[in-house]
GUTOR-804912 format. One record per residue (C-alpha): residue number from 1; residue in one letter; x, y, z. Coordinates in nm, 2 decimals. Layout:
// residues N
[NUM; 'a'; [X; Y; Z]];
...
END
This chain:
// residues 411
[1; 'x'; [-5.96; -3.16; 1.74]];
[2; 'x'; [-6.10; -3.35; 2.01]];
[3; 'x'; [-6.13; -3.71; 1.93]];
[4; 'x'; [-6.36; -3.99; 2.05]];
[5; 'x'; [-6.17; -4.24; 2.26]];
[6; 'x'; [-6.06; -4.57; 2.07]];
[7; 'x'; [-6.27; -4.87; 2.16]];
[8; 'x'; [-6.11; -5.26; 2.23]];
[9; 'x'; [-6.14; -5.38; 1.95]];
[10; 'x'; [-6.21; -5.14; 1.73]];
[11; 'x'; [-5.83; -4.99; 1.73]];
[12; 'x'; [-5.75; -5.03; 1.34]];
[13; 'x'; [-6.07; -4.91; 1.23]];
[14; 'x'; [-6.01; -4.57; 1.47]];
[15; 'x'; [-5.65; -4.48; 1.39]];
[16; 'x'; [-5.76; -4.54; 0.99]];
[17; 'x'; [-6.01; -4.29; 1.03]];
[18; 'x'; [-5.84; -4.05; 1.29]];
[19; 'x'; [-5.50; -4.05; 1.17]];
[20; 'x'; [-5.48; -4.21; 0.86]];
[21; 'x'; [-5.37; -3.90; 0.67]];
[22; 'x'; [-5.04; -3.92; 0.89]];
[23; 'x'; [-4.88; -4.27; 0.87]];
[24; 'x'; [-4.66; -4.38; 0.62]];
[25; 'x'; [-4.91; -4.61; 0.44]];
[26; 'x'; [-5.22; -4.50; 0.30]];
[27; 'x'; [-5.50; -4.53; 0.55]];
[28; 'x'; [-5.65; -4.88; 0.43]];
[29; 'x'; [-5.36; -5.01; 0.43]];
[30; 'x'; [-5.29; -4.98; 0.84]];
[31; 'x'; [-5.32; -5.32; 1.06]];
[32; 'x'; [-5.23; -5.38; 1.34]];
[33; 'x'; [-4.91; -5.58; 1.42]];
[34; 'x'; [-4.91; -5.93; 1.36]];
[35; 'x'; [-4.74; -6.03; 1.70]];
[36; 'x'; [-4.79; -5.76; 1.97]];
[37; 'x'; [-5.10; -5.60; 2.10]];
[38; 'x'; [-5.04; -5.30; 2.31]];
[39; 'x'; [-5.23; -5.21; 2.66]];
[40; 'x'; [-5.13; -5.28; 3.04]];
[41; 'x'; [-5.31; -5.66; 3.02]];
[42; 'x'; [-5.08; -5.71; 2.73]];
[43; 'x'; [-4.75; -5.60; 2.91]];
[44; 'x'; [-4.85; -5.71; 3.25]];
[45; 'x'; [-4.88; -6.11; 3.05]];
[46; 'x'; [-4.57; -6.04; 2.88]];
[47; 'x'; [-4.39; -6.00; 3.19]];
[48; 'x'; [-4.56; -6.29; 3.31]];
[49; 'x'; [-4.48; -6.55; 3.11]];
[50; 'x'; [-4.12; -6.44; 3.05]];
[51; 'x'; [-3.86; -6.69; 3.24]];
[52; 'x'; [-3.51; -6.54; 3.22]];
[53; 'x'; [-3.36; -6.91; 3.22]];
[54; 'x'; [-3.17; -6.99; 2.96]];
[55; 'x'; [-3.15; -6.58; 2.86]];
[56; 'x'; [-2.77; -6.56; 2.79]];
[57; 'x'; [-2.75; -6.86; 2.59]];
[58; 'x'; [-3.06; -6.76; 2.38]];
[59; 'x'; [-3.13; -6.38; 2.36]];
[60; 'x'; [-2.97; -6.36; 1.99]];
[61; 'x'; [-3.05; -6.67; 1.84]];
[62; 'x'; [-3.28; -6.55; 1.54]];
[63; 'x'; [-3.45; -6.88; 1.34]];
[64; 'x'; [-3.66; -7.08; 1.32]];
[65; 'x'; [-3.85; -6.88; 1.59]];
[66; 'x'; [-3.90; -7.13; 1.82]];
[67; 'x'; [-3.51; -7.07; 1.87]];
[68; 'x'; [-3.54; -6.67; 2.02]];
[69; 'x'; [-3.48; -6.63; 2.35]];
[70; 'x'; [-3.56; -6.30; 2.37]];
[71; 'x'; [-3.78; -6.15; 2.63]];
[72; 'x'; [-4.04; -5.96; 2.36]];
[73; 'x'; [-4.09; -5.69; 2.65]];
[74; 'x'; [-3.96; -5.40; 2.48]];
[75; 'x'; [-4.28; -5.25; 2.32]];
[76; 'x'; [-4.43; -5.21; 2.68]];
[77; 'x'; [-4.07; -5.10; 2.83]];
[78; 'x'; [-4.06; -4.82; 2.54]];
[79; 'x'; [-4.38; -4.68; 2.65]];
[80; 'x'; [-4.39; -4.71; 3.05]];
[81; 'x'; [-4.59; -5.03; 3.00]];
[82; 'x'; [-4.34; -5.21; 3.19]];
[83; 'x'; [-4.10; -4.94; 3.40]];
[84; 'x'; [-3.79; -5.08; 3.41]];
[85; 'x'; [-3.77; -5.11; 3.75]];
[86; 'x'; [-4.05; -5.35; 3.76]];
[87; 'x'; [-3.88; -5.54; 3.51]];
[88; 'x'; [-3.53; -5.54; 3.68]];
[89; 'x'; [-3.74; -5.69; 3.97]];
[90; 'x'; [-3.90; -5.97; 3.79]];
[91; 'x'; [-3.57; -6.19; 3.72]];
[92; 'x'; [-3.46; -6.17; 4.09]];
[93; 'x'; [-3.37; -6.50; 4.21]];
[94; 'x'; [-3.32; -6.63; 3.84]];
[95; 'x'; [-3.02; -6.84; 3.73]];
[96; 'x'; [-2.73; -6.56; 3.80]];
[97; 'x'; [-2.55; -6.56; 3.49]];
[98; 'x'; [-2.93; -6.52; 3.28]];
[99; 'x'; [-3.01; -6.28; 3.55]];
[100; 'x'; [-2.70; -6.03; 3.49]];
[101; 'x'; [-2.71; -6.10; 3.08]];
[102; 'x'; [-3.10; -5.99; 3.10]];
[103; 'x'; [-3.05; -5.64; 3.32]];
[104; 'x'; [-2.73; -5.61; 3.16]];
[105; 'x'; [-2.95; -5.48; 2.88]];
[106; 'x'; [-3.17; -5.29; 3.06]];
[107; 'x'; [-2.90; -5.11; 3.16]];
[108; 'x'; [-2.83; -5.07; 2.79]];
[109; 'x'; [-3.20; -4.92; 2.82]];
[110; 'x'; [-3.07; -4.66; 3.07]];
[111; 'x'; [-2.80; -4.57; 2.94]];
[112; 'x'; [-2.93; -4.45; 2.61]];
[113; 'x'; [-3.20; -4.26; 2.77]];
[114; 'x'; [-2.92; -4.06; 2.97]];
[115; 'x'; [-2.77; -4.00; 2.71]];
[116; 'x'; [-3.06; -3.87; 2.50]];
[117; 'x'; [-3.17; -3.70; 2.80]];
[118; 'x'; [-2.85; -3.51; 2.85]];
[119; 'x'; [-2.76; -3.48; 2.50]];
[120; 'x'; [-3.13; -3.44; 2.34]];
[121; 'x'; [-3.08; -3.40; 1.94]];
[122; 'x'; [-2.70; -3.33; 1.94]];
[123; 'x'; [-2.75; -3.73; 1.98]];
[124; 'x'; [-2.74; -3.72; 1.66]];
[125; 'x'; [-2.39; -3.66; 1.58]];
[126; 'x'; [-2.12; -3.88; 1.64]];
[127; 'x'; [-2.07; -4.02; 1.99]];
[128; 'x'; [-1.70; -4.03; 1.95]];
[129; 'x'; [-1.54; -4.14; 1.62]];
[130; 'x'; [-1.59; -4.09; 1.26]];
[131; 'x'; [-1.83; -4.36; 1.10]];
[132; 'x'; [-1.58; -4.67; 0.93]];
[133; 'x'; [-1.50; -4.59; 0.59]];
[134; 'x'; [-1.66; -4.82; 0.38]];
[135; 'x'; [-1.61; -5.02; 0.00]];
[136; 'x'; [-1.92; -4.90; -0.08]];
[137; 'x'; [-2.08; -4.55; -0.06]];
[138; 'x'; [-2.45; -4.42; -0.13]];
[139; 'x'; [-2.39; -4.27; -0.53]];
[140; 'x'; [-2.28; -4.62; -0.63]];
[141; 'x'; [-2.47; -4.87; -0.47]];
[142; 'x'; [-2.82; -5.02; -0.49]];
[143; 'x'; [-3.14; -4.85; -0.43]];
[144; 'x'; [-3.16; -4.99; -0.10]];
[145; 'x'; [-2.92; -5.22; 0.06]];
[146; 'x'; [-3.13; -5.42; 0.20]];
[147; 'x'; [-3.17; -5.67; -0.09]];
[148; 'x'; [-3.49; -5.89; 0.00]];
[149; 'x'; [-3.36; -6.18; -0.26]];
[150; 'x'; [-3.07; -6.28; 0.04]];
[151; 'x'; [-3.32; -6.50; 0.29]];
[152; 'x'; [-3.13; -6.30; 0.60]];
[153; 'x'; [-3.21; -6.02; 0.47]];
[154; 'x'; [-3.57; -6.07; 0.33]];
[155; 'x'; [-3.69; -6.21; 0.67]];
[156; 'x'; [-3.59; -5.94; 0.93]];
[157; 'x'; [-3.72; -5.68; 0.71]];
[158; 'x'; [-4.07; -5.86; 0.66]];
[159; 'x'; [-4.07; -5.90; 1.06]];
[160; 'x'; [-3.97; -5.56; 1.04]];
[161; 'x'; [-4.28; -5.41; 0.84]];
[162; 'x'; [-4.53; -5.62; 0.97]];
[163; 'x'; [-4.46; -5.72; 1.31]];
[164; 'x'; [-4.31; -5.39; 1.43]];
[165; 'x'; [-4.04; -5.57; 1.62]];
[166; 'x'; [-3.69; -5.75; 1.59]];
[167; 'x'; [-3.44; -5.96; 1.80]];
[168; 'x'; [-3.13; -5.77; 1.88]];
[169; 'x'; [-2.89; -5.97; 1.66]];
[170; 'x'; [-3.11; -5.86; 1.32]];
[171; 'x'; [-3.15; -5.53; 1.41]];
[172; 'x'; [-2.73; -5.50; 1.42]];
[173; 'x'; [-2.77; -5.74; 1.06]];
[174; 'x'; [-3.00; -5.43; 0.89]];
[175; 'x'; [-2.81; -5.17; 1.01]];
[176; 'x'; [-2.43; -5.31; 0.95]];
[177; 'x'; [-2.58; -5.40; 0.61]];
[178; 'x'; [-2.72; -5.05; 0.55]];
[179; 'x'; [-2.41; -4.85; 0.72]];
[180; 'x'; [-2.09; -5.06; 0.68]];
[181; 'x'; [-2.07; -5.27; 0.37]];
[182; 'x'; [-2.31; -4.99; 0.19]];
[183; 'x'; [-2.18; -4.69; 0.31]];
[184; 'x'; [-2.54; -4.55; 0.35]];
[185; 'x'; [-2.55; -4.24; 0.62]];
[186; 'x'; [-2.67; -4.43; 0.96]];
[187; 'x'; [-2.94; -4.16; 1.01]];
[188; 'x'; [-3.15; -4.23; 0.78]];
[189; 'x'; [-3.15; -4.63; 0.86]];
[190; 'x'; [-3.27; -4.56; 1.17]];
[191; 'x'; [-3.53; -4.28; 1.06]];
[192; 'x'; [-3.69; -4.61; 0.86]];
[193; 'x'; [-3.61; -4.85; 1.22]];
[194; 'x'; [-3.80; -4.56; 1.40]];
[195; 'x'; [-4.12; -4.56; 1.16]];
[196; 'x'; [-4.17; -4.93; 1.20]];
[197; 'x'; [-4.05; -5.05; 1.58]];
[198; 'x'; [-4.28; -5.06; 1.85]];
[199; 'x'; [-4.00; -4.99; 2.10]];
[200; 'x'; [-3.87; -4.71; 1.85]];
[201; 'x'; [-3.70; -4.44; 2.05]];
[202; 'x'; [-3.45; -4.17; 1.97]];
[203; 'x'; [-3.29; -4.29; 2.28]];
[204; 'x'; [-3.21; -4.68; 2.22]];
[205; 'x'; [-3.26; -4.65; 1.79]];
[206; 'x'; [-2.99; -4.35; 1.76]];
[207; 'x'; [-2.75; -4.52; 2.00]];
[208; 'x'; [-2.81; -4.86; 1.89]];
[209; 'x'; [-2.68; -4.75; 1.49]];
[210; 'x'; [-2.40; -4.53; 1.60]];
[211; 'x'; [-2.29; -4.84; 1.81]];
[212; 'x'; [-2.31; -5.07; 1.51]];
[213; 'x'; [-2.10; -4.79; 1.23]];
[214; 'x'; [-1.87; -4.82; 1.59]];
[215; 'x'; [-1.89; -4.38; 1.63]];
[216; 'x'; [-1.84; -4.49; 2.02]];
[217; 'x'; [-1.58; -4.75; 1.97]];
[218; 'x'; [-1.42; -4.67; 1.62]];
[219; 'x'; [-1.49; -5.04; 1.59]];
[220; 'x'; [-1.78; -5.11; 1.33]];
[221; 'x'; [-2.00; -5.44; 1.35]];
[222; 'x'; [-1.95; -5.63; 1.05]];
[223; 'x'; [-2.23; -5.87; 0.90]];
[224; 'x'; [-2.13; -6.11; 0.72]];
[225; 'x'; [-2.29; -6.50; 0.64]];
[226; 'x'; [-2.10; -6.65; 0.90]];
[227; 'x'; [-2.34; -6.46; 1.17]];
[228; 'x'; [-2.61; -6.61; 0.95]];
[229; 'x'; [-2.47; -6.98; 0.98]];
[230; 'x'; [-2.43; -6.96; 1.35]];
[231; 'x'; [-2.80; -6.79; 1.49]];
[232; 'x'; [-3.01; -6.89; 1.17]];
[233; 'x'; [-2.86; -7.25; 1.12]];
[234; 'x'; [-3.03; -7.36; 0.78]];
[235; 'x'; [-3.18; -7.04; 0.65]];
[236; 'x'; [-2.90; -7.00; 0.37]];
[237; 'x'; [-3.00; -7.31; 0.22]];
[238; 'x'; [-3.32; -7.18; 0.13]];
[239; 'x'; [-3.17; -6.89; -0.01]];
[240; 'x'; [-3.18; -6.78; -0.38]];
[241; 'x'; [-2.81; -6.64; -0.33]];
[242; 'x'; [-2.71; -6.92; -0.16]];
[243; 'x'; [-2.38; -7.01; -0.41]];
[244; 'x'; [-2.32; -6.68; -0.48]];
[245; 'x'; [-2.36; -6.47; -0.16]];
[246; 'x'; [-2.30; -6.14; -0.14]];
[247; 'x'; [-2.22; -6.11; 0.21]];
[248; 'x'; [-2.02; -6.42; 0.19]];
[249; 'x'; [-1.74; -6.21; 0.33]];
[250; 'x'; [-1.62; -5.98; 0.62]];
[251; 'x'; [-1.74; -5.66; 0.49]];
[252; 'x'; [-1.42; -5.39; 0.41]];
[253; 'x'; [-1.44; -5.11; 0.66]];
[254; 'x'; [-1.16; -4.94; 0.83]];
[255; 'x'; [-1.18; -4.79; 1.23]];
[256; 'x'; [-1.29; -4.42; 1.20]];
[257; 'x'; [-1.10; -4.19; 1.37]];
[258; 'x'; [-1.12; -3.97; 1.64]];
[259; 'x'; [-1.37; -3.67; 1.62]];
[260; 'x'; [-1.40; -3.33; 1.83]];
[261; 'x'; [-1.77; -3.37; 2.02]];
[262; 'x'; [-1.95; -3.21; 2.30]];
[263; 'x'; [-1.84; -3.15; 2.64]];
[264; 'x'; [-2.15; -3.32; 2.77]];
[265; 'x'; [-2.07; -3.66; 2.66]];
[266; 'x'; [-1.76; -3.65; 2.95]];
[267; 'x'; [-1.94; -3.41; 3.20]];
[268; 'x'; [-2.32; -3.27; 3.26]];
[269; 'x'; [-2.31; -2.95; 3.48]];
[270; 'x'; [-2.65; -2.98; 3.59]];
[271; 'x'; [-2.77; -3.39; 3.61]];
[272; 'x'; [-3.08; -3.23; 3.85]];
[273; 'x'; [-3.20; -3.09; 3.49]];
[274; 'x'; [-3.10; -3.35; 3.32]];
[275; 'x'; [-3.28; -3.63; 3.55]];
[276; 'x'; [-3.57; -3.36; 3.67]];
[277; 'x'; [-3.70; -3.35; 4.03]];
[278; 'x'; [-3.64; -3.67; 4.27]];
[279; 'x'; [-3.95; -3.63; 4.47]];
[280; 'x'; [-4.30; -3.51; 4.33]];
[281; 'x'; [-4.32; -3.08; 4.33]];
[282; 'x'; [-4.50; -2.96; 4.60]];
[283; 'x'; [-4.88; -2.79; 4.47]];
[284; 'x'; [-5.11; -2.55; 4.67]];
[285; 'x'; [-5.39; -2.69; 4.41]];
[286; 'x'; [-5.54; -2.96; 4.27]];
[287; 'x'; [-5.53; -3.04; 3.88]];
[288; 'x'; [-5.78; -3.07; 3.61]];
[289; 'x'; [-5.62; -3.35; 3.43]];
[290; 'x'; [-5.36; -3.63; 3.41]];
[291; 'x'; [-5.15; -3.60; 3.11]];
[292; 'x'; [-4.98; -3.88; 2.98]];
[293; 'x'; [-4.71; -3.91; 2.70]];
[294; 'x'; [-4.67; -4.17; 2.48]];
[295; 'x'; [-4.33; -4.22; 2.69]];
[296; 'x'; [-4.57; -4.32; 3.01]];
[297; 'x'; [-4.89; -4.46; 2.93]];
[298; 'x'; [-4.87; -4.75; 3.18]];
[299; 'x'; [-5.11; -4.79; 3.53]];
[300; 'x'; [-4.76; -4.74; 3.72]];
[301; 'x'; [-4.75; -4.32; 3.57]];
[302; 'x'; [-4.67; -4.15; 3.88]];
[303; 'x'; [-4.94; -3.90; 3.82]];
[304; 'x'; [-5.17; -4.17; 3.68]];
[305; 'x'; [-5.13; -4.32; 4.06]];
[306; 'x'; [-5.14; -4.01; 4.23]];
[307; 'x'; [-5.41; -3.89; 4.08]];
[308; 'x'; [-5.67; -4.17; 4.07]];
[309; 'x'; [-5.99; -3.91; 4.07]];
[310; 'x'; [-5.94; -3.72; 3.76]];
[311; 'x'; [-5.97; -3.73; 3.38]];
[312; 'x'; [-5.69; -3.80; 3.16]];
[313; 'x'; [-5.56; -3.66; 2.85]];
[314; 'x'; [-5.36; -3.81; 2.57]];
[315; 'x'; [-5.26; -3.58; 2.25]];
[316; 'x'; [-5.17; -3.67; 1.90]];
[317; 'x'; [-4.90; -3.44; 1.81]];
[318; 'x'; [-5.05; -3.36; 1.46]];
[319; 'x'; [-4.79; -3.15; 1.32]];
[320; 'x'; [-4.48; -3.40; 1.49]];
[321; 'x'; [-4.66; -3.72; 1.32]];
[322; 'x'; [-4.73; -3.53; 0.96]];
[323; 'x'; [-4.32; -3.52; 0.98]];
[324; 'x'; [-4.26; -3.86; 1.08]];
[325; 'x'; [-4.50; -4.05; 0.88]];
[326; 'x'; [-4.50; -4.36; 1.11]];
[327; 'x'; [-4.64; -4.65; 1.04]];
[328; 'x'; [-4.97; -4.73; 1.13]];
[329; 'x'; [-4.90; -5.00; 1.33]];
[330; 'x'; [-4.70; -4.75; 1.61]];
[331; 'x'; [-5.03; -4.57; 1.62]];
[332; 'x'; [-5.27; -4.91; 1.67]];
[333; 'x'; [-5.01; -5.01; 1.90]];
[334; 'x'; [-5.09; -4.65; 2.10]];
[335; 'x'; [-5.44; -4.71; 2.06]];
[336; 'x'; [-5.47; -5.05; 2.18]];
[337; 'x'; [-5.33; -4.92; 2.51]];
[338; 'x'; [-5.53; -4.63; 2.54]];
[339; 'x'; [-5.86; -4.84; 2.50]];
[340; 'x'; [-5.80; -5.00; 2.77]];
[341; 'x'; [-5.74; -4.75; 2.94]];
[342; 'x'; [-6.07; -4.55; 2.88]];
[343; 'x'; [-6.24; -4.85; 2.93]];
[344; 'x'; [-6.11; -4.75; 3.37]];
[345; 'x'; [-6.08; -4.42; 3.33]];
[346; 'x'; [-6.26; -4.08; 3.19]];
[347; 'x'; [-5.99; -4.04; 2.85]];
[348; 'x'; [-6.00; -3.72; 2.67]];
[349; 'x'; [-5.76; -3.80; 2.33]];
[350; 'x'; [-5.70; -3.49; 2.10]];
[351; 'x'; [-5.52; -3.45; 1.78]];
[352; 'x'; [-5.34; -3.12; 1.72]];
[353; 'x'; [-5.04; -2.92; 1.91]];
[354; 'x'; [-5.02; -3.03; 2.27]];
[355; 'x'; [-4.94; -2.71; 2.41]];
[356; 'x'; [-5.28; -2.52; 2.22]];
[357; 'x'; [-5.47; -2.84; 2.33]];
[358; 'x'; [-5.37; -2.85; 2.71]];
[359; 'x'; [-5.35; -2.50; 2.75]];
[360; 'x'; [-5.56; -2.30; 3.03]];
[361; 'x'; [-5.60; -2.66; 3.24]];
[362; 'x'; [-5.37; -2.70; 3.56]];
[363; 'x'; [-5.18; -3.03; 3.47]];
[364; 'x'; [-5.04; -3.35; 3.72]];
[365; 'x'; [-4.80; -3.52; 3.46]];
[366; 'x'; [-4.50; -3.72; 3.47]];
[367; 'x'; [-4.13; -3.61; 3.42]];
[368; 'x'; [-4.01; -3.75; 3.05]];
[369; 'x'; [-3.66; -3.76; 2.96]];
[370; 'x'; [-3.69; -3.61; 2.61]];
[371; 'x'; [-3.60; -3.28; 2.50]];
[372; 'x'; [-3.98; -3.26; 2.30]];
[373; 'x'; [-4.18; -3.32; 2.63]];
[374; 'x'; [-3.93; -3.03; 2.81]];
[375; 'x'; [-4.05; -2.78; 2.54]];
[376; 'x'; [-4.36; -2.81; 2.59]];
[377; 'x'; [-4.40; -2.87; 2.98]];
[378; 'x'; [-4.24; -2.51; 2.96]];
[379; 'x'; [-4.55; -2.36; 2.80]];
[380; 'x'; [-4.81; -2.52; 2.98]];
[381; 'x'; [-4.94; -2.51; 3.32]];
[382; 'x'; [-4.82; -2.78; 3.57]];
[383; 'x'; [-4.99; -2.79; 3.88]];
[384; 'x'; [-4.82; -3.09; 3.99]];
[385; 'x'; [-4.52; -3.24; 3.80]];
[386; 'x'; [-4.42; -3.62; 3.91]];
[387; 'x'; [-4.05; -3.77; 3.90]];
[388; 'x'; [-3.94; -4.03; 3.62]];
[389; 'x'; [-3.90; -4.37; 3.76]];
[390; 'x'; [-3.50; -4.45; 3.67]];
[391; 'x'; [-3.33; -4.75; 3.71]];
[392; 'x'; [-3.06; -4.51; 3.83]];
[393; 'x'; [-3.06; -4.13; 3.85]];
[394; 'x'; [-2.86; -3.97; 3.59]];
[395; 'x'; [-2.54; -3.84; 3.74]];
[396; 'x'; [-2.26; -3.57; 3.60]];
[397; 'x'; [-2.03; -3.86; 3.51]];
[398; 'x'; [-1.96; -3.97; 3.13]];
[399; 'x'; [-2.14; -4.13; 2.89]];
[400; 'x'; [-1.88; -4.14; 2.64]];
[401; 'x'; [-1.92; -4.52; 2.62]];
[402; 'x'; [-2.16; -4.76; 2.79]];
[403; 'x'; [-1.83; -4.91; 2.98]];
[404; 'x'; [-1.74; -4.53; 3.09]];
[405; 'x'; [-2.11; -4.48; 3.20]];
[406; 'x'; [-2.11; -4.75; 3.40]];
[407; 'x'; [-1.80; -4.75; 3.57]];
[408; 'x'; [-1.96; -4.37; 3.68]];
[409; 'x'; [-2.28; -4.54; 3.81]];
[410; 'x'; [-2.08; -4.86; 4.03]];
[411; 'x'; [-2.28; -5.14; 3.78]];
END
């Protein structure tokens, strides 16, 4: 189904209509986010206005707000908004110990998109260990362990559903919370991350929760109040729980132990596959359209650049969004950026299966380091395919651990 092009402005009202029957509210219940607005003018400001100063000191402090030190840049990383080059660029020249705390995690960014490129859904197992045995497990405990009446717990998850976004320290609060004291499988924790984040990924989300249950280190995170005391400094007194906390202690866990996993976690016999081509494919013709993935929507997509003449087409994976049931503030977020984007260039937005959509048009696109985008590229035709824009090429080393990765890479 061929859609009309989203207008600025106008972004709720489309994705209600378009794709309301796919989102995990009801379709008059989407909004957009109440703290990010997606598009290039968004990211590009973002970028802007963020000063890496005082980073280290204040990149998990969590309330009041005015506290965060965050940069707030990951929505427009997550979707090629911001490349991560461009970012790593930004900070040069900052305060050095700010500077190598801030692209200390945007090599945390890289690393879990080798991974997932190399790995694809086997990510989805264990890294390396068994997840912690826990006190609690799923058949005994509450309907959702993320009890609203604890003030923590009640704010991150009301950021969580209505701003589509939280600081690094909450999101390892939820998912300790859901995973170590409550025993709850990790998976689905981040299944419900992944329907609300902007920056949701099954790169960063996947490696993020096996890193807090401790699969890569056999060392879960544990969240207790204390962590609550120290980044939220007066939260708990506002707290209904507040003399009788629940999470008042360390929660009980054990080290898991060591697991059999795949070969590809210590070695990749072919990182040229993995990474895809280095330098754009040569072409004896010209393409029809531009298409862009919801991993590259931003004016730096290599074929975007390259290709500055023709149309460009973006596709709502109909069947891959009636599974997911996002919420509908992913989708505004998605529409934001690709009204502005119509509003400079000819946009042709469909909703259905890419690969019956696209099919029969010669193609200039953009490698994507996702096993989804590799299917599909295989079925269509690509008369010009453009490389991905690492930080750092994936190489055949491990990625066992973020340490073992990079000690491989020389950062």
């Amino acid at each position: 189904m061929r859609l009309p092009p989203p207008r600025v402005g106008d972004e709720v009202a489309w994705v209600r209509e378009h794709l309301g029957h796919l989102t995990l509210e009801d379709a008059g219940s989407i909004t957009a986010s109440s703290t990010f607005r997606g598009g290039q003018h968004a990211g590009d400001a973002a970028l802007a206005a963020f000063d890496v100063a005082g980073y280290a000191a204040d990149r998990n402090e969590v309330w009041p707000p005015h506290r965060r030190g965050a940069s707030r840049l990951s929505p427009y990383i997550r979707h090629g908004l911001l490349p991560l080059p461009r970012v790593w660029a930004h900070v040069a020249g900052g305060p050095p110990r700010d500077v190598r705390k801030f692209r200390d995690e945007l090599l945390w960014q890289e690393y879990a998109r080798h991974v997932y490129a190399r790995l694809g859904p086997a990510l989805a197992e264990p890294l390396r260990h068994r997840p912690p045995s826990t006190a609690g497990s799923r058949p005994g405990g509450p309907d959702d362990p993320w009890d609203r009446e604890l003030a923590c717990v009640g704010l991150v998850v009301d950021e969580l559903e209505h701003d589509g976004w939280l600081v690094n320290q909450t999101r390892m609060w939820l998912a300790s919370q859901w995973t170590v004291r409550h025993g709850w499988a990790w998976r689905e924790g981040e299944d419900r991350f992944f329907r609300h984040l902007l920056d949701g990924s099954r790169a960063a989300n996947r490696v993020g929760w096996q890193w807090t249950v401790g699969t890569a280190t056999g060392k879960p995170y544990g969240f207790s109040r204390w962590q609550v005391e120290r980044r939220a400094p007066g939260l708990c007194r506002a707290c209904r729980l507040r003399d009788a906390c629940p999470i008042e202690q360390w929660p009980a866990a054990e080290p898991g132990g060591r697991v059999e996993t795949t070969p590809l976690l210590r070695r990749d016999p072919d990182p040229d596959a993995t990474a895809g081509l280095a330098r754009p494919a040569p072409t004896v013709r010209g393409p029809d359209l531009v298409w862009l993935t919801a991993e590259s929507l931003g004016d730096d997509d290599p074929a975007l650049v390259a290709h500055p003449e023709r149309a460009v087409a973006f596709v709502f994976d109909e069947r891959l969004l009636a599974r997911l049931r996002l919420s509908g503030k992913r989708l505004v977020f998605l529409a934001e950026t690709l009204a502005e984007l119509a509003e400079r260039r000819q946009l042709d937005v469909s909703l259905g299966d890419p690969v019956d959509v696209l099919s029969g048009r010669a193609l200039a696109t953009t490698f994507a380091p996702v096993p989804g985008w590799r299917r599909r590229v295989a079925r269509l035709d690509v008369a010009q395919l453009h490389p991905w824009p690492w930080l750092m090429r994936p190489g055949s080393g491990p990625v066992t651990s973020f340490t073992a990765w990079r000690r491989a890479h020389g950062v």
